[in-house]
PyMOL Python script that loads the backbone (N, CA, C, O; Angstrom):
from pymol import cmd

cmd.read_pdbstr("""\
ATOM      1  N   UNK A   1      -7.948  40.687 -17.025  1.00  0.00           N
ATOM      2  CA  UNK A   1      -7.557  41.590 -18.088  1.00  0.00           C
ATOM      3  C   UNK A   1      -6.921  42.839 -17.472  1.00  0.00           C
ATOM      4  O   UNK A   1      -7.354  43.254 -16.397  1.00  0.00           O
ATOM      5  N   UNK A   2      -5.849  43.498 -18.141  1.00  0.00           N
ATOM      6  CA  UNK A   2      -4.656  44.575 -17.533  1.00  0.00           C
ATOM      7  C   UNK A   2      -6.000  45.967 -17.858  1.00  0.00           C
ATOM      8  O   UNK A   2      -6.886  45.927 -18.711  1.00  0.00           O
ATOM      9  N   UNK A   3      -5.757  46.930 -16.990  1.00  0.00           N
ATOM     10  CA  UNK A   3      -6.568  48.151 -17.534  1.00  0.00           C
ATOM     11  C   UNK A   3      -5.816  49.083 -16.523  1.00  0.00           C
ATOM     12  O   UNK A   3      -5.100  48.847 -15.550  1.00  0.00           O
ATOM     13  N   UNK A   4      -6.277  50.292 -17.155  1.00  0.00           N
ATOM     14  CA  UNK A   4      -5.750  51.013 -16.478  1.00  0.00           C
ATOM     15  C   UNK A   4      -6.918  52.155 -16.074  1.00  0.00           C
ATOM     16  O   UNK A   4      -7.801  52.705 -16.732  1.00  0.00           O
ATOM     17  N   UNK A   5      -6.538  52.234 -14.827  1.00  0.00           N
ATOM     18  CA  UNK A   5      -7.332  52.646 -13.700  1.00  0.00           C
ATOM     19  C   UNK A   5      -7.406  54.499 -13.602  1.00  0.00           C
ATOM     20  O   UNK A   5      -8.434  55.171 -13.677  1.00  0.00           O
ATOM     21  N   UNK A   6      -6.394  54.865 -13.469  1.00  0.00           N
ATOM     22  CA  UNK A   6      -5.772  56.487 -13.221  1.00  0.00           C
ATOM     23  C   UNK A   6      -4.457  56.596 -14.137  1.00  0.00           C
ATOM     24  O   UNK A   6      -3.646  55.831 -14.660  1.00  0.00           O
ATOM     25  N   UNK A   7      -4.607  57.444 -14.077  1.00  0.00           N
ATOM     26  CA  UNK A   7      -3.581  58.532 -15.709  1.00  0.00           C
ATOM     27  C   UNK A   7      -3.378  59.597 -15.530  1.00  0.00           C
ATOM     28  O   UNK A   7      -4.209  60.397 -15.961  1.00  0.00           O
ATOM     29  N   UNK A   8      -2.553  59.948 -15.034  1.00  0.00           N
ATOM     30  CA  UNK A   8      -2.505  61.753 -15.019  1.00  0.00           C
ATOM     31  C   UNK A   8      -0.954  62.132 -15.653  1.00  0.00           C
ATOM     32  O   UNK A   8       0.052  61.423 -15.608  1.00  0.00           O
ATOM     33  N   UNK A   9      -1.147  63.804 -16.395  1.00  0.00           N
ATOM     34  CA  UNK A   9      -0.216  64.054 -17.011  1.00  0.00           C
ATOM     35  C   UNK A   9       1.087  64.334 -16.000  1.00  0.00           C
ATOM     36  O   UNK A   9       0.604  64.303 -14.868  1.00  0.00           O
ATOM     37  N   UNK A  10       2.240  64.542 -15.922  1.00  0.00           N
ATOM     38  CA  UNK A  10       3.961  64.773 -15.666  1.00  0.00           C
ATOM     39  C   UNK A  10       4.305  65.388 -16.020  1.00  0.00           C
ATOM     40  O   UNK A  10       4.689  66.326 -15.322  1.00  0.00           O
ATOM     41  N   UNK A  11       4.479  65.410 -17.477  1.00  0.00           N
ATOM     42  CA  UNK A  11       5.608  66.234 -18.090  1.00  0.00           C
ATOM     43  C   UNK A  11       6.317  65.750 -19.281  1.00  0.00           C
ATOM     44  O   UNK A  11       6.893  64.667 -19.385  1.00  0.00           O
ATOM     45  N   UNK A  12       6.194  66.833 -20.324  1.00  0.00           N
ATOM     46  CA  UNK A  12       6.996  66.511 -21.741  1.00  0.00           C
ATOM     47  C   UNK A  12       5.934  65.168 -21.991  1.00  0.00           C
ATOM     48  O   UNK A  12       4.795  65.600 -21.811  1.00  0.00           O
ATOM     49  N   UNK A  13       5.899  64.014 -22.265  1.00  0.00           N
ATOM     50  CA  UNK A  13       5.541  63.155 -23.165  1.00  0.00           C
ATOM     51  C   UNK A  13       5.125  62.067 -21.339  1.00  0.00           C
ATOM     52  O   UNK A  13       4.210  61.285 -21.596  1.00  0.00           O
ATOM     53  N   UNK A  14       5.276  62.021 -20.835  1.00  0.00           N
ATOM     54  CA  UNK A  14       5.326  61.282 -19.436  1.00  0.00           C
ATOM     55  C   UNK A  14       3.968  61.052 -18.675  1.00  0.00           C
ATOM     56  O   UNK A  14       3.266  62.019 -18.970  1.00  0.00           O
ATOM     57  N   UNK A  15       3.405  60.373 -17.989  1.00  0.00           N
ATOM     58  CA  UNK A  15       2.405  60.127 -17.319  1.00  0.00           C
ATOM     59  C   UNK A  15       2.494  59.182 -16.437  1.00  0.00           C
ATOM     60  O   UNK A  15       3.021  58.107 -16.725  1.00  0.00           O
ATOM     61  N   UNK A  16       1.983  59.444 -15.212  1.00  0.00           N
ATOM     62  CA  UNK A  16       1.792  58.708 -14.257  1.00  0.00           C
ATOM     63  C   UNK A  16       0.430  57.654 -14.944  1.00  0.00           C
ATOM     64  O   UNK A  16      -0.407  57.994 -15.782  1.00  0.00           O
ATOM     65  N   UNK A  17       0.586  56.266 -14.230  1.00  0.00           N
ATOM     66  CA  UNK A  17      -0.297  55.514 -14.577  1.00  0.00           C
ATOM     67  C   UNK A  17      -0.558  54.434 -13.332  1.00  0.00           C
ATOM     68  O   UNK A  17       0.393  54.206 -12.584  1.00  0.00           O
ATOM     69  N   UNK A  18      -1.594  53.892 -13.144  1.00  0.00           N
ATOM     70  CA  UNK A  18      -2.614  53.162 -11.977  1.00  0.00           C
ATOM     71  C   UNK A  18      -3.267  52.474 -12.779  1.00  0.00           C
ATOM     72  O   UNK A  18      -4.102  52.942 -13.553  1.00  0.00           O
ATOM     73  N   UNK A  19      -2.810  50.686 -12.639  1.00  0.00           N
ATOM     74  CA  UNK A  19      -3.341  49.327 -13.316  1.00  0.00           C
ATOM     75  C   UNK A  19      -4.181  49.160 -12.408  1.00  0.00           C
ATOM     76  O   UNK A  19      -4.246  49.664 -11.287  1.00  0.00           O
ATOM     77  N   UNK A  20      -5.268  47.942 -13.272  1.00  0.00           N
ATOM     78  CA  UNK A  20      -5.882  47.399 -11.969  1.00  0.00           C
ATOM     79  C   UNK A  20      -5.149  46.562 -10.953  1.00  0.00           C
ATOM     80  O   UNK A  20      -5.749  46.176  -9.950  1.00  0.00           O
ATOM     81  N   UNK A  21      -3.853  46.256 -11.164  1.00  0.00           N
ATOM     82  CA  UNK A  21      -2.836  45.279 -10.678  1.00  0.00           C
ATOM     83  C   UNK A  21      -2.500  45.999  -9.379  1.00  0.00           C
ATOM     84  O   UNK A  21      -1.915  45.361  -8.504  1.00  0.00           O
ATOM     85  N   UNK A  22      -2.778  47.108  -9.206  1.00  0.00           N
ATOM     86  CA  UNK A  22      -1.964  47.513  -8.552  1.00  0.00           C
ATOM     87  C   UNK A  22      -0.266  48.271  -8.513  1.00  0.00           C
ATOM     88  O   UNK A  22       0.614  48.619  -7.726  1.00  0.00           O
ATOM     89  N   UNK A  23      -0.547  48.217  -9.736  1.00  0.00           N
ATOM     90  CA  UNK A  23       1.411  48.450 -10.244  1.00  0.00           C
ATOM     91  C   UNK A  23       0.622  50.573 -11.056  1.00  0.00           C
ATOM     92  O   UNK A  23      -0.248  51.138 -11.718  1.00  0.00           O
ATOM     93  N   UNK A  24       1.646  50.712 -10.383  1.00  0.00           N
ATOM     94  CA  UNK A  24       1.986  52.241 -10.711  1.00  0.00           C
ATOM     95  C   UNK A  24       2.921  52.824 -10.819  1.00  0.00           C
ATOM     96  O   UNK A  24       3.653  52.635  -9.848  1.00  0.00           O
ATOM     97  N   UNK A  25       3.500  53.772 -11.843  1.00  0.00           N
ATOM     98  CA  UNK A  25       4.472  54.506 -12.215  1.00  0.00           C
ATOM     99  C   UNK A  25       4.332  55.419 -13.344  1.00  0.00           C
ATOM    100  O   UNK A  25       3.235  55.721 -13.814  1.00  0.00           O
ATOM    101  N   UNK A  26       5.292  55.797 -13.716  1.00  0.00           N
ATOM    102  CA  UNK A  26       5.750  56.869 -14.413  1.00  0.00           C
ATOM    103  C   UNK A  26       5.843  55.909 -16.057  1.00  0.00           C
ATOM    104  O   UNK A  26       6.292  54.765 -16.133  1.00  0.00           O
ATOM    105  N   UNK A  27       5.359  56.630 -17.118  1.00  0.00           N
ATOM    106  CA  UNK A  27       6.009  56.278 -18.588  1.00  0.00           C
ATOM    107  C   UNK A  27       5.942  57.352 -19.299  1.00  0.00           C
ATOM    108  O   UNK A  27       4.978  58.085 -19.522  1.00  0.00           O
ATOM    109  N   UNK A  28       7.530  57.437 -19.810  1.00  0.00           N
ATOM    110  CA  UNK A  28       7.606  58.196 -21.208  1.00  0.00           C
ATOM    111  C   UNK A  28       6.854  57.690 -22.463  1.00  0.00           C
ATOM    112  O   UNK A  28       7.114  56.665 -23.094  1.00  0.00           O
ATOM    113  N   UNK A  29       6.319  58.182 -22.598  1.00  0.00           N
ATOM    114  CA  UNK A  29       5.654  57.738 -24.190  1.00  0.00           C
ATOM    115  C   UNK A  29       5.954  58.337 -25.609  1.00  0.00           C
ATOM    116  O   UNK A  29       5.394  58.060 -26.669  1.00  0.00           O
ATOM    117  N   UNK A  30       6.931  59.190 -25.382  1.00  0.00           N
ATOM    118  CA  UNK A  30       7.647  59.964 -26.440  1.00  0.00           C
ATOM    119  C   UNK A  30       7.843  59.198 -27.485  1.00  0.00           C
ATOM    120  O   UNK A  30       7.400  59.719 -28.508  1.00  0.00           O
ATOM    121  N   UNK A  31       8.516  57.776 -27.704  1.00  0.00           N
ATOM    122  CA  UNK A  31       9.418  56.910 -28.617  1.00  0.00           C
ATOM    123  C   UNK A  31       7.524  56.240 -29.285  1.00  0.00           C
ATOM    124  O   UNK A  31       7.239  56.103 -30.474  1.00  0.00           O
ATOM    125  N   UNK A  32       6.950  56.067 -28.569  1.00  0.00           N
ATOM    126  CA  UNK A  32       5.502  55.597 -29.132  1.00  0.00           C
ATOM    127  C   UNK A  32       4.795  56.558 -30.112  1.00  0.00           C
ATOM    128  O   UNK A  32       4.151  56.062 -31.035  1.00  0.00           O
ATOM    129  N   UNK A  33       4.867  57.835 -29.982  1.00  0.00           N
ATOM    130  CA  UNK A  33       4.375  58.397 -31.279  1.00  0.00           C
ATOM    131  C   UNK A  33       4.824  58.507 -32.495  1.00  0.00           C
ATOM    132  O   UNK A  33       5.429  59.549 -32.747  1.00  0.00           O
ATOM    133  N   UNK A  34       4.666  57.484 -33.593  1.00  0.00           N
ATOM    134  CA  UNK A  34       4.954  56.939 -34.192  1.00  0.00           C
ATOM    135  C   UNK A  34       3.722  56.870 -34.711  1.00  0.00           C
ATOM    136  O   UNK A  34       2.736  56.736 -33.985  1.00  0.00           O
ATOM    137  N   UNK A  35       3.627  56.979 -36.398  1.00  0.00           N
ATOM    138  CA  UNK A  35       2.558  56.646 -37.295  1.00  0.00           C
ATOM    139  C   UNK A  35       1.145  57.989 -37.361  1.00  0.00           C
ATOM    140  O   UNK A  35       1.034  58.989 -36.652  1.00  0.00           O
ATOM    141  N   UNK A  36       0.521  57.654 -38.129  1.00  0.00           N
ATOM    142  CA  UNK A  36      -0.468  59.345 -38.575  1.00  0.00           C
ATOM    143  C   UNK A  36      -1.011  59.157 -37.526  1.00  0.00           C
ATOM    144  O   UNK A  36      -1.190  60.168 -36.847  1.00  0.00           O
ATOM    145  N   UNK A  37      -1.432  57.993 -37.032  1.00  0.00           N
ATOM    146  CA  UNK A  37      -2.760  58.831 -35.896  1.00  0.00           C
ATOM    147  C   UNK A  37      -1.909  59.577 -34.832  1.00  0.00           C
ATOM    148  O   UNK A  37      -2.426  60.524 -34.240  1.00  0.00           O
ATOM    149  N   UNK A  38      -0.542  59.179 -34.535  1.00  0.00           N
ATOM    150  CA  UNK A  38       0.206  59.075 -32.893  1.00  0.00           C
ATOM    151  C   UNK A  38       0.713  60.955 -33.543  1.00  0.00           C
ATOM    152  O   UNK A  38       0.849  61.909 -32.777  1.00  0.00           O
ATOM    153  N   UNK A  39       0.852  61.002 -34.686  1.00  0.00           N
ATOM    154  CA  UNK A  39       1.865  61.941 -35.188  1.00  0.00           C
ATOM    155  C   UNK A  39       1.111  63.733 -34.578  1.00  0.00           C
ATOM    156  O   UNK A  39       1.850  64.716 -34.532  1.00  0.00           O
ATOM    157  N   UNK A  40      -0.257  63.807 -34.219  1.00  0.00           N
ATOM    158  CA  UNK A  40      -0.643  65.253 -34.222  1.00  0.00           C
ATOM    159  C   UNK A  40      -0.319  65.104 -32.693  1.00  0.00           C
ATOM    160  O   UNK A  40      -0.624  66.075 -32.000  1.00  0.00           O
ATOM    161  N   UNK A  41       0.200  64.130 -32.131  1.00  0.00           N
ATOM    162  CA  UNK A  41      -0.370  63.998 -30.402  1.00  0.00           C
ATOM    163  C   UNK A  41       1.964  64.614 -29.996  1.00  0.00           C
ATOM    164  O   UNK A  41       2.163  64.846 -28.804  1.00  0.00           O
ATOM    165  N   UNK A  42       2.754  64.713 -30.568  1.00  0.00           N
ATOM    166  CA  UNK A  42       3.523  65.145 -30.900  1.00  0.00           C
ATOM    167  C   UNK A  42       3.669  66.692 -30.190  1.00  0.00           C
ATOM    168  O   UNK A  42       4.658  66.983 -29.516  1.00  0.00           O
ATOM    169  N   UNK A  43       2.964  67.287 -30.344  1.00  0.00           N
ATOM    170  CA  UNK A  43       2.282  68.560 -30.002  1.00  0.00           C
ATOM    171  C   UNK A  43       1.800  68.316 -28.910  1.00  0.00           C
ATOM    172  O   UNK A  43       0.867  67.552 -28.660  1.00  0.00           O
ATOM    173  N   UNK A  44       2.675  69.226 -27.899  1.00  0.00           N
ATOM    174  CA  UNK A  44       2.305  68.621 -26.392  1.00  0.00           C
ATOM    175  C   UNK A  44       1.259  68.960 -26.216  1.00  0.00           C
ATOM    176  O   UNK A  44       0.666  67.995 -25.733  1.00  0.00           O
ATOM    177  N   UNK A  45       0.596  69.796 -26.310  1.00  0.00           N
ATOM    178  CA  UNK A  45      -0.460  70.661 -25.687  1.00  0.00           C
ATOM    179  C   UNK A  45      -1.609  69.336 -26.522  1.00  0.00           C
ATOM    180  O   UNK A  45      -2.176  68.656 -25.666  1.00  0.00           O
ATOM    181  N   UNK A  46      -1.900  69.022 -27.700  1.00  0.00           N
ATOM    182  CA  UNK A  46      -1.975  67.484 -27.837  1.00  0.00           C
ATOM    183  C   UNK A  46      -1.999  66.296 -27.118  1.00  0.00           C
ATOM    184  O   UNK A  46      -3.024  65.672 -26.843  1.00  0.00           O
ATOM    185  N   UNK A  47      -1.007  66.024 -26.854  1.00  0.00           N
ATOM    186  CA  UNK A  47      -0.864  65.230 -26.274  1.00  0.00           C
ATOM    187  C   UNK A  47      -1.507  64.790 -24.631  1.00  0.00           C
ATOM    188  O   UNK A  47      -1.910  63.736 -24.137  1.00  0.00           O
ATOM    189  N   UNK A  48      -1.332  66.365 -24.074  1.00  0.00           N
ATOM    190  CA  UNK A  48      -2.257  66.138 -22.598  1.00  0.00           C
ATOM    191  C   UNK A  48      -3.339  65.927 -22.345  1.00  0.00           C
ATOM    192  O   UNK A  48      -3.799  65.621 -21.245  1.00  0.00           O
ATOM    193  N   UNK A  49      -4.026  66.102 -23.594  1.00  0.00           N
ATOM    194  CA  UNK A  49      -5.257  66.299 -23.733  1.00  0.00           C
ATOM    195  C   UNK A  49      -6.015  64.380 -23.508  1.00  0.00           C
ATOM    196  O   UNK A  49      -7.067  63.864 -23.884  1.00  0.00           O
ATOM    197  N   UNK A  50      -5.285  64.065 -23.032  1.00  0.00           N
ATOM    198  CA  UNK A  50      -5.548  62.186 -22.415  1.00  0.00           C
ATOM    199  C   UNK A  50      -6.834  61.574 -21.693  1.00  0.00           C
ATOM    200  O   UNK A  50      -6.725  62.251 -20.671  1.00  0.00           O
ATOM    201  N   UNK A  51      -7.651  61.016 -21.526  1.00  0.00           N
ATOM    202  CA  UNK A  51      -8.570  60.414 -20.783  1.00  0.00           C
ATOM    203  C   UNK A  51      -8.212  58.689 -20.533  1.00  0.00           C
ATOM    204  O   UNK A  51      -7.390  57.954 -21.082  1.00  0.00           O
ATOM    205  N   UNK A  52      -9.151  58.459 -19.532  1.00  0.00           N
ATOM    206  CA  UNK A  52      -8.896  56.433 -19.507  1.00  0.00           C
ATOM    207  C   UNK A  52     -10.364  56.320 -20.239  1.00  0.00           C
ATOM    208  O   UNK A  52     -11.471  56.769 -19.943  1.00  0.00           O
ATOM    209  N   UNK A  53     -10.055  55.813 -20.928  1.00  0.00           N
ATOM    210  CA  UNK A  53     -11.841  55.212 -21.640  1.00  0.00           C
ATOM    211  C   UNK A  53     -12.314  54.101 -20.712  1.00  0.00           C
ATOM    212  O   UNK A  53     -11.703  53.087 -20.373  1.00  0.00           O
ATOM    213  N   UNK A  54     -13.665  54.554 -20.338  1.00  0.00           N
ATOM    214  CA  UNK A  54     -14.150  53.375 -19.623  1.00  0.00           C
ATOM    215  C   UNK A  54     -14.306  51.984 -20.351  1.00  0.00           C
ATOM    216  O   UNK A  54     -14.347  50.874 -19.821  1.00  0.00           O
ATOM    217  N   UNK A  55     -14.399  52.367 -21.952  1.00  0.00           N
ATOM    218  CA  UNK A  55     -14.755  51.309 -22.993  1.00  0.00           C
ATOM    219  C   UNK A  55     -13.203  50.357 -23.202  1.00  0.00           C
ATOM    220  O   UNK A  55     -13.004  49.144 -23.269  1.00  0.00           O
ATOM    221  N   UNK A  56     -12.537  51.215 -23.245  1.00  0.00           N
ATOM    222  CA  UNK A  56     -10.987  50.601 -23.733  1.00  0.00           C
ATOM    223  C   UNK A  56     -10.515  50.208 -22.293  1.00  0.00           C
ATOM    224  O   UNK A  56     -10.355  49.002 -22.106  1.00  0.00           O
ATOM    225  N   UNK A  57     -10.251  51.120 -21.175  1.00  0.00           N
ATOM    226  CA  UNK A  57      -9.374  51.168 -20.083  1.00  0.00           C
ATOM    227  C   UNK A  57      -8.544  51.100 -20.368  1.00  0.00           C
ATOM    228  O   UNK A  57      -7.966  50.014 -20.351  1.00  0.00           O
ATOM    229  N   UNK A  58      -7.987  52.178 -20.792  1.00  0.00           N
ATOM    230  CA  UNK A  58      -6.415  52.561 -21.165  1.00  0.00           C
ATOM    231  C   UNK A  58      -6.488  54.270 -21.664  1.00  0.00           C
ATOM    232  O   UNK A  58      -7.481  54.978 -21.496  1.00  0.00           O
ATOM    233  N   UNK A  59      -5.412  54.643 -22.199  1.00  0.00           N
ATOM    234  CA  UNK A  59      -4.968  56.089 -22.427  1.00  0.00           C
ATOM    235  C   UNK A  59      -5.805  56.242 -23.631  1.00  0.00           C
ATOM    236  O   UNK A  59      -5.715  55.383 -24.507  1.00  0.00           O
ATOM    237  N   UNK A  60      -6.717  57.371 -23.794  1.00  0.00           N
ATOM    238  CA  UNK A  60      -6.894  57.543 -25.543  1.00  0.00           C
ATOM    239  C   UNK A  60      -6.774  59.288 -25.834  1.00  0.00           C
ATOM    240  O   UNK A  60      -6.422  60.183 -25.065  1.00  0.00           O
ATOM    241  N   UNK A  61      -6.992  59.314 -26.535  1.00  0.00           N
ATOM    242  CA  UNK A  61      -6.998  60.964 -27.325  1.00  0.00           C
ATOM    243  C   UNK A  61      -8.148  61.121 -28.197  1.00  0.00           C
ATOM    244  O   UNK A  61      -8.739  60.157 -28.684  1.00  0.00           O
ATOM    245  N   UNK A  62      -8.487  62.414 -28.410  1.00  0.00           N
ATOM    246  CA  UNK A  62      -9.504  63.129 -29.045  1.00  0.00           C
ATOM    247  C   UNK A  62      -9.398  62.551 -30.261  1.00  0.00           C
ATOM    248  O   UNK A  62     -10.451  62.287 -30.841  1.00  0.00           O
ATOM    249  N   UNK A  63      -8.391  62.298 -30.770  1.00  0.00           N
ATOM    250  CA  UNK A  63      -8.424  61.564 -32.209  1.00  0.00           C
ATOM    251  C   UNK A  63      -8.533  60.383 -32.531  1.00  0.00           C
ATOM    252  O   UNK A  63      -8.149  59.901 -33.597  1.00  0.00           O
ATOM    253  N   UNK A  64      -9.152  59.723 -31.495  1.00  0.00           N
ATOM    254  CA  UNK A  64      -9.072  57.882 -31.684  1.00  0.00           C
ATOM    255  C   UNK A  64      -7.969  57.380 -31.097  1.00  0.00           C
ATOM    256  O   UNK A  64      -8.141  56.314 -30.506  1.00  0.00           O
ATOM    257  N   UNK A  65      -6.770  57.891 -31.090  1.00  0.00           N
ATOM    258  CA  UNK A  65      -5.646  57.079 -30.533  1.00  0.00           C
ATOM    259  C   UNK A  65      -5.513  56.641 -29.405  1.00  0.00           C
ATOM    260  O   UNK A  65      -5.829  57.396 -28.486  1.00  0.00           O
ATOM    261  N   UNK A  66      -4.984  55.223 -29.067  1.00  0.00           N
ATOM    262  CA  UNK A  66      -5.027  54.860 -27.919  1.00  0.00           C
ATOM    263  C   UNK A  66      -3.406  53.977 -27.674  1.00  0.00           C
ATOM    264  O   UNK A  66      -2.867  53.451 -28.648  1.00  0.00           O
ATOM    265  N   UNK A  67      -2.990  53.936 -26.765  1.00  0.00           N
ATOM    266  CA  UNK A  67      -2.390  52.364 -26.627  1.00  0.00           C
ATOM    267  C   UNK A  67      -2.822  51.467 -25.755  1.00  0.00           C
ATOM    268  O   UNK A  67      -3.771  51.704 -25.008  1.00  0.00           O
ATOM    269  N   UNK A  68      -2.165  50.332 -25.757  1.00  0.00           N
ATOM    270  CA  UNK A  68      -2.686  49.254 -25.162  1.00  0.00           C
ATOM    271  C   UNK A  68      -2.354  48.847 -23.786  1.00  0.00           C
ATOM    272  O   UNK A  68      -1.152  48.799 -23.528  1.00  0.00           O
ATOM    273  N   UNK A  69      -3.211  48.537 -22.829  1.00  0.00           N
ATOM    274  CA  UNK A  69      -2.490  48.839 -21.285  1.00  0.00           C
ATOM    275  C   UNK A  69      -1.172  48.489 -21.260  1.00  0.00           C
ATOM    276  O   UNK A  69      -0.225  49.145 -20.826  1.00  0.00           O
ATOM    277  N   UNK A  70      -1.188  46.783 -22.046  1.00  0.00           N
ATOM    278  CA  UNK A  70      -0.053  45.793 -21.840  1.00  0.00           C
ATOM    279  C   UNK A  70       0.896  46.702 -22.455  1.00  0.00           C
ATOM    280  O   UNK A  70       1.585  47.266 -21.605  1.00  0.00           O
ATOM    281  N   UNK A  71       1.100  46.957 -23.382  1.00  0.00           N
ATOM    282  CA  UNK A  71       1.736  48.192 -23.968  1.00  0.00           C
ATOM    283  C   UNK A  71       2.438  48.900 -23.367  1.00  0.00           C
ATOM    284  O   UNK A  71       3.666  48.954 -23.444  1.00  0.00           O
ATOM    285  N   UNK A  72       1.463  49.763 -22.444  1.00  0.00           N
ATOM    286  CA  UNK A  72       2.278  50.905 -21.608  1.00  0.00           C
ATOM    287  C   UNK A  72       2.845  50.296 -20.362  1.00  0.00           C
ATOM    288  O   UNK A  72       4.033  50.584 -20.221  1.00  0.00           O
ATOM    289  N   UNK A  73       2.280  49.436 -19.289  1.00  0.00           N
ATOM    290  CA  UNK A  73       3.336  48.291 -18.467  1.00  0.00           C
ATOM    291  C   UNK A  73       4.085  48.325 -19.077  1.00  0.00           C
ATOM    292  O   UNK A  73       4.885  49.234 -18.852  1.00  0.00           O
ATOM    293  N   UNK A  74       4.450  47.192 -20.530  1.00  0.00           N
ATOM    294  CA  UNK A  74       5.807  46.905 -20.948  1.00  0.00           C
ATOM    295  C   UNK A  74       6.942  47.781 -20.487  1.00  0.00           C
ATOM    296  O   UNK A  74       7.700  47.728 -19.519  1.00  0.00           O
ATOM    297  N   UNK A  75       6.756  48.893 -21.863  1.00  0.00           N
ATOM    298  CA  UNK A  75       6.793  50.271 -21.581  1.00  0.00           C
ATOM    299  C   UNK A  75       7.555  50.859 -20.057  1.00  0.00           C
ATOM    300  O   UNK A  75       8.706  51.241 -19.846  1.00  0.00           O
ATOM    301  N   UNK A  76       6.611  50.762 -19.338  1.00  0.00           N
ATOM    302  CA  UNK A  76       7.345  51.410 -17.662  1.00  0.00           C
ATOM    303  C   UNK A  76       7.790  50.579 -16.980  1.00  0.00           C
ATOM    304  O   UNK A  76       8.226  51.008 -15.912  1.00  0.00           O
ATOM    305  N   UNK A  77       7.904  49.168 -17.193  1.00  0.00           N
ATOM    306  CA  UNK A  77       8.731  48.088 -16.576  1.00  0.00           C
ATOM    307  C   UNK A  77      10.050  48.492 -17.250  1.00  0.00           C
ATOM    308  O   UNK A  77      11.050  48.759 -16.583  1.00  0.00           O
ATOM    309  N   UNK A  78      10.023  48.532 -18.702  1.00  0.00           N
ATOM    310  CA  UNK A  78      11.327  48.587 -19.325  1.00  0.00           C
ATOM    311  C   UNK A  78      11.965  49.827 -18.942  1.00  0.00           C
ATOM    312  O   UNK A  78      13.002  49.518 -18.356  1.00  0.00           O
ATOM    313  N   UNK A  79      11.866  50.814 -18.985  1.00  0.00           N
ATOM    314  CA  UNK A  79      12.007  51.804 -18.611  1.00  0.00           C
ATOM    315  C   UNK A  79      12.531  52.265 -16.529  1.00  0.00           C
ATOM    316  O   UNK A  79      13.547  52.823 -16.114  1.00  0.00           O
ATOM    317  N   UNK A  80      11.497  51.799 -15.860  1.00  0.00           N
ATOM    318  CA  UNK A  80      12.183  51.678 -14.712  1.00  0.00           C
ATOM    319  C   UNK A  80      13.684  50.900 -14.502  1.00  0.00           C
ATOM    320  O   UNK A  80      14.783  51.332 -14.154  1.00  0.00           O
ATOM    321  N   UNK A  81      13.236  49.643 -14.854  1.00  0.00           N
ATOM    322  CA  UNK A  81      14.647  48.680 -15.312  1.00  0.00           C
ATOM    323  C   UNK A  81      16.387  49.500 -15.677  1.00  0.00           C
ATOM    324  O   UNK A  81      17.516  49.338 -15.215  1.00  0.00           O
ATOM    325  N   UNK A  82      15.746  50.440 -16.793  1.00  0.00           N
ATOM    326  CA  UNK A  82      17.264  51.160 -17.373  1.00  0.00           C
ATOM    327  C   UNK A  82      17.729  52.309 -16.426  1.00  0.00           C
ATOM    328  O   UNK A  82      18.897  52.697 -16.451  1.00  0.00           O
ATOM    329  N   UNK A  83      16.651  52.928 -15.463  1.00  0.00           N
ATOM    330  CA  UNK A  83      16.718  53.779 -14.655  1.00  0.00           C
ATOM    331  C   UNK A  83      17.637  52.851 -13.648  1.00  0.00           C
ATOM    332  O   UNK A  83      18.855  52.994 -13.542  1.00  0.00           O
ATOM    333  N   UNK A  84      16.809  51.814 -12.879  1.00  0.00           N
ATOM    334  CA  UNK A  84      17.393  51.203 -11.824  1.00  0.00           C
ATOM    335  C   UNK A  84      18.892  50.640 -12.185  1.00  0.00           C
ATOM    336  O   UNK A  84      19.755  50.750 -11.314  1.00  0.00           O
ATOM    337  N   UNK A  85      19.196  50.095 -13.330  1.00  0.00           N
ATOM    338  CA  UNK A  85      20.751  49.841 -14.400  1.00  0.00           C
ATOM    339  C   UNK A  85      21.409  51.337 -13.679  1.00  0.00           C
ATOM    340  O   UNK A  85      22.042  51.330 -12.623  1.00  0.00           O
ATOM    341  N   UNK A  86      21.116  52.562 -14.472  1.00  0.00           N
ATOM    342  CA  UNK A  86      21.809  53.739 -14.673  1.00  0.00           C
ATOM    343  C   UNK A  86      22.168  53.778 -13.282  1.00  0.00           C
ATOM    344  O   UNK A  86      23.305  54.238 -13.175  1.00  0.00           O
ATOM    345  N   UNK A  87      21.484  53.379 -11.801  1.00  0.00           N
ATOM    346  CA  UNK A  87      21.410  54.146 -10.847  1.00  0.00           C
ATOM    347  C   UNK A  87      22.932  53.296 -10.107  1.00  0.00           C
ATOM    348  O   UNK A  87      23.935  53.761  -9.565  1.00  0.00           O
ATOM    349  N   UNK A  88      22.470  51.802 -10.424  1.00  0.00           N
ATOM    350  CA  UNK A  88      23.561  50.698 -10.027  1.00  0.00           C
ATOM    351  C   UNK A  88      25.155  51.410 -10.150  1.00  0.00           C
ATOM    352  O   UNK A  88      26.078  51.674  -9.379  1.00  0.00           O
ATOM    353  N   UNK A  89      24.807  51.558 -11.855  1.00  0.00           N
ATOM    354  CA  UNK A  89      26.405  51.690 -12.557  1.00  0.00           C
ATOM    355  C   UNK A  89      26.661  53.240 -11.559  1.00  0.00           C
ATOM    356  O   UNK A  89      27.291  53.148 -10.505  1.00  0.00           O
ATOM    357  N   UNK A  90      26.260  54.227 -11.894  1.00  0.00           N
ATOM    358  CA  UNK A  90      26.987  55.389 -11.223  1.00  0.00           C
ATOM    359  C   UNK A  90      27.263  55.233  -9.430  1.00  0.00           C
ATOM    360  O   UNK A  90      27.842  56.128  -8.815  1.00  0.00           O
TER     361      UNK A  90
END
""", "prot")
cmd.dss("prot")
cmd.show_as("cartoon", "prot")
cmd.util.cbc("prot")
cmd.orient("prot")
C-alpha cells in the first residue's frame, strides 16, 4: 500500500513529499482545492497547517481534509513530466 512517509511545506500551494516507495518530490496542489472541504485550505496560512496521519498516511488538515497518496504521486509524476517536456522544448 502507497503512504506517505514525510511532507513538508515549499511554497504557495507546493510540498515536498517522501512515499514509502522511495519516490520523492515536489507537488503543487493548488488545482486540487476544489469542493467545501478543500475550499478554506485556499488560504495559505490554511493550507500549511498539514500533518501525515499515522491513521491515513497521507496529507490531512485540521478540517478533515485529506488526499489520497495515489493521488498526490499521480499528481507529481504528472507534473514533473510537463516540467521535464518544458525543459526539452526550450
Amino acid at each position: 500500500m502507497l503512504e506517505i512517509v514525510r511532507a513538508e511545506y515549499v511554497a504557495d500551494y507546493r510540498v515536498r513529499v517522501r512515499f514509502n516507495t522511495g519516490e520523492e518530490g515536489i507537488v503543487d496542489l493548488r488545482e486540487a482545492l476544489w469542493g467545501p472541504v478543500f475550499e478554506p485550505l485556499k488560504e495559505p496560512a490554511a493550507f500549511r497547517r498539514f500533518s501525515v496521519s499515522d491513521v491515513l498516511h497521507t496529507i490531512c488538515w485540521e478540517n478533515g481534509a485529506d488526499l489520497a497518496p495515489e493521488f498526490i504521486r499521480d499528481r507529481m509524476t504528472e507534473q514533473r513530466t510537463q516540467q521535464d517536456r518544458l525543459i526539452a522544448v526550450s
